[in-house]
Phi, psi and omega in degrees: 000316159341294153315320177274309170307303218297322181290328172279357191270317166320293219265339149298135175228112172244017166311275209310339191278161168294143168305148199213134177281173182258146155307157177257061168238142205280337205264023165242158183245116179253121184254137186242137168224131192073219162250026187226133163220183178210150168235150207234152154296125166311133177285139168241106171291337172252106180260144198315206171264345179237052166281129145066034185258349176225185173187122194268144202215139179270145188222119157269138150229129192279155153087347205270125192266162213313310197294358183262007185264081176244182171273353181250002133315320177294316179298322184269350171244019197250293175316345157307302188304263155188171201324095174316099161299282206204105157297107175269069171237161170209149188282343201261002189240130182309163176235163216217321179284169179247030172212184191222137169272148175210130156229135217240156182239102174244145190273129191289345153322318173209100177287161198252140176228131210329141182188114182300110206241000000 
């Protein structure tokens, strides 16, 4: 296993990428070897009860016709979806797509399925 780590490790190249700050949060981990590391989740063999119960996600929603591109129409239909993070609209800028970006929190208890609204 050692060996199978050493080699993906090998295999990743971050000459060409931009430099990336580390979270400063304790449940991550930089594991090193060499001149090479990688971060990681710390492992919890007892993990709470809402570890991993949710996940935020960019959502297009297709289809909204032009006179309905308000924000609280974007919002009333992103929240069909689950729980609104961030519309990535601005009113004062042309819109160019034929959709609106969202991010949404879904609860992984109850997945969501494809629906017309």
């Amino acid at each position: 296993m050692a060996e199978s780590l050493q080699d993906a490790i090998r295999s990743m190249s971050l000459k060409d990428d931009d430099p990336i700050d580390l979270p400063d949060n304790p449940c991550f981990q930089v594991f090193e070897q060499n001149a090479l590391s990688i971060l990681g989740h710390k492992w919890i063999p007892s993990p709470p009860k809402n570890f991993l119960s949710t996940v935020d996600v960019w959502v297009r929603i297709h289809h909204i016709p032009m006179n309905y591109y308000t924000l609280d129409t974007m919002d009333f239909l992103a929240r069909k979806i689950g729980k609104v993070i961030e519309i990535a609209y601005g009113p004062n800028v042309s819109q160019k797509d034929a959709f609106i970006r969202a991010q949404v929190r879904l609860d992984i208890a109850n997945p969501t399925t494809a629906r017309h609204v």
